[in-house]
C-alpha positions, 0 to 999 in steps of 0.5 A: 452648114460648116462646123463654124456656122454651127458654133455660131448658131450655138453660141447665139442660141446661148445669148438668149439667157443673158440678153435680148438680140441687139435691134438692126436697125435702117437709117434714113438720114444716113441712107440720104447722105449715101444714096444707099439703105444703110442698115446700123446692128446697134451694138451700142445696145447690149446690156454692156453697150458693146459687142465684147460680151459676145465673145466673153461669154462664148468663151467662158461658156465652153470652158465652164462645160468642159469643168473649168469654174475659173477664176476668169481672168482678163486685161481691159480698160472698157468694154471686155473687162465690163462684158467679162465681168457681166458674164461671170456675175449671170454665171456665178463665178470668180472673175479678176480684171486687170486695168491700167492705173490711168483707167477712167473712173466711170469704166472702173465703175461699170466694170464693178457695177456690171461684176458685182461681188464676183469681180476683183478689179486691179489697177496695175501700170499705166499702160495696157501692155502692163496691165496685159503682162499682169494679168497673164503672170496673175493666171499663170500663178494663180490657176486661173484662165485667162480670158483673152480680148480678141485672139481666139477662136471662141471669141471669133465665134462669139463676136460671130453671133453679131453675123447671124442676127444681123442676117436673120433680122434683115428684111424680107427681100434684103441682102447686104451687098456691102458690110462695113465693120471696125478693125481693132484686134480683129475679133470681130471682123474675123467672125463677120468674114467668116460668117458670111462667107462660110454662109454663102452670102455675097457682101463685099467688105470695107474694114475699118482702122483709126489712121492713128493705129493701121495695125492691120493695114500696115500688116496687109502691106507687109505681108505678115503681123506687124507691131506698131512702134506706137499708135494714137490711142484715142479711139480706144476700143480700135487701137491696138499695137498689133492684130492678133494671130488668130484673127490675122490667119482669117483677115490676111486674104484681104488687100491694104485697098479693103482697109479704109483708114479714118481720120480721127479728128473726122470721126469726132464730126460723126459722133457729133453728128449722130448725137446731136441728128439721131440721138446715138451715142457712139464711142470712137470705135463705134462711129468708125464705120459710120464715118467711112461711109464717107470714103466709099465712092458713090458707084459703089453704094448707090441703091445698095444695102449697106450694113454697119456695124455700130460696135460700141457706145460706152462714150464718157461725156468728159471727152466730150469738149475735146471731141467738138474741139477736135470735130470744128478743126476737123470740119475748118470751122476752127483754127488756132493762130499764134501772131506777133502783136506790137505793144503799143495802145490800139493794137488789139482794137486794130486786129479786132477790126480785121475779124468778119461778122461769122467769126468768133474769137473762142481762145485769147492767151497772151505769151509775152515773157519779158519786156519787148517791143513785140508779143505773141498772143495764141488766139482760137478763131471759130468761123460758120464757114471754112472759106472764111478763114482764106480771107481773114488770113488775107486781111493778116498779110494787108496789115502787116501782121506776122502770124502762124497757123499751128492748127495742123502743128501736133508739137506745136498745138500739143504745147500750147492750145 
């Protein structure tokens, strides 16, 4: 057994004081659709409803035992300042959490329900990188440690733990062939690859990014860190400007071909999915390595035991219009039209004799902006079948109508829909 297999035999033991072990649990209706056992380590299911308190607490456990009472201080706009603040209220010490100006008001009000009077909240700047600044210039004046999300070796540790239940908890007569986990910073996948191999266990590994925000996969091709010049921020508990260092020296041995890169509108169709089908909340992050079971070719999972690691749900339900909008365009069940309508008498009813039975109009905006004889109308179309829309499109052309399909157009769709 390595030293590292004993560390994280130690702080799962010290888990038990704060939280039961998170459920490993076997899905049929994923198992259907992949041809494979799928096997969900419900992370979505700690008292912070993510892995980050794992992390948290091993962390400030060792510090504490080496006499640092804190304060504990951290920069997050979700699940580490709520498991952060967890994790001081049990121990009864001072802990500050730095947040973004722009933070959502339910997280703020977690991470003060999860605190209680041991957490000062602060919100500074309106992104994560001041935050972060802040709260490292805040421990550097003040004394206090600084608790960081991801890049250290005992948050690895920490977040490890997910590996050593997981395994202990699996069937009698089960090994996972195949262990699917989220990329953000990295703590996690770096504790789960290192478990498993320092354990001896044979799984082969797909890591998994948001396309929006590839920072380990671009590092991979690269061949060192990179930082991203930007990256799309909405699944937020996996999109970071650059992989840790810690993590890095632990995820570099794997090949750009390990990094599955999913698609941020697809995943808004799983988290439906897994909603409306299983009754599971998931947030972005925490759906991101059910959808890649999309991309693994069948050969690789047919009759295999296939563990996901479902890292979050802390989901706020006000996305949730933006996420069915995002999962019907993802699917081709719906698409936005900008079309140059002539100004006389009829000419709506004429289009709208064009519509097929499955199609809805969903969207109408009229664009006019001055007296002409031509105006530009933005329309959403919602169809039961994609292939709908080729002869929808057909019928446009038989009429005459200019039209534009903006459906794919980030500017263009940014602007107007």
């Amino acid at each position: 057994m390595t030293e590292f297999v004993t560390a994280v035999a130690d702080a799962t033991a010290a888990m038990r004081s704060l939280f039961a072990e998170t459920p490993l649990q076997e899905n049929i209706f994923l198992a259907g659709k992949h041809g494979c056992r799928v096997f969900l380590k419900r992370e979505d299911l700690s008292p912070v409803r993510s892995y980050k308190i794992r992390g948290a607490l091993n962390f400030i456990r060792k510090r504490l035992a080496e006499g640092n009472d804190g304060p504990f201080v951290c920069a997050s706009a979700g699940n580490h300042a709520q498991g952060l603040a967890y994790v001081c209220r049990h121990f009864g010490k001072s802990g500050v959490v730095f947040m973004p100006v722009t933070t959502p008001q339910q997280k703020i009000d977690k991470t003060r329900a999860f605190g209680g009077d041991n957490v000062e909240i602060r919100l500074v700047g309106d992104y994560f990188d001041d935050c972060n600044s802040a709260a490292l210039d805040y421990a550097a004046e003040a004394g206090a440690t600084f608790v960081p999300p991801f890049d250290h070796a005992d948050i690895i540790e920490g977040q490890a733990s997910v590996a050593a239940e997981a395994l202990a908890q699996a069937p009698a007569g089960v090994t996972f062939d195949r262990v699917v986990v989220a990329v953000g910073g990295g703590g996690i996948a770096s504790g789960l690859t290192r478990y498993f191999a320092d354990t001896g266990e044979d799984a082969a590994f797909t890591l998994v990014e948001p396309a929006g925000a590839p920072s380990l996969h671009t590092s991979l091709k690269e061949g060192e860190r990179v930082r991203l010049p930007r990256f799309d921020n909405f699944v937020d508990g996996a999109a970071v400007g650059q992989i840790g260092a810690a993590t890095w020296d632990i995820l570099k041995r794997y090949s750009p071909e390990d990094v599955d890169l999913v698609s941020e509108d697809r995943l808004c169709t799983t988290i439906i999915e897994m909603l409306n089908i299983e009754g599971v909340v998931l947030e972005p992050a925490g759906a991101l390595t059910i959808d890649a079971l999309k991309d693994l070719p069948a050969r690789t999972l047919k009759g295999r035991n296939v563990l996901c690691i479902a890292s979050g749900g802390n989901f706020d339900f006000e996305r949730l219009p933006e996420v069915k909008e995002r999962a019907l365009r993802a699917g081709g069940l719906k698409k936005y039209f900008v079309i140059r309508m002539p100004q006389r008498p009829g000419a709506l009813r004429d289009f709208l004799d064009l519509l097929g039975p499955d199609e809805d109009i969903t969207r109408f905006e009229y664009l006019k902006k001055s007296a002409r004889n031509f105006g530009s109308v933005l329309i959403g179309i919602e169809t039961s079948n994609p292939a709908n829309f080729a002869g929808l499109m057909a019928r446009m052309n038989d009429a005459g109508i200019t039209w534009q399909d903006i459906s794919d157009s980030e500017l263009i769709a940014g602007l107007l829909v």
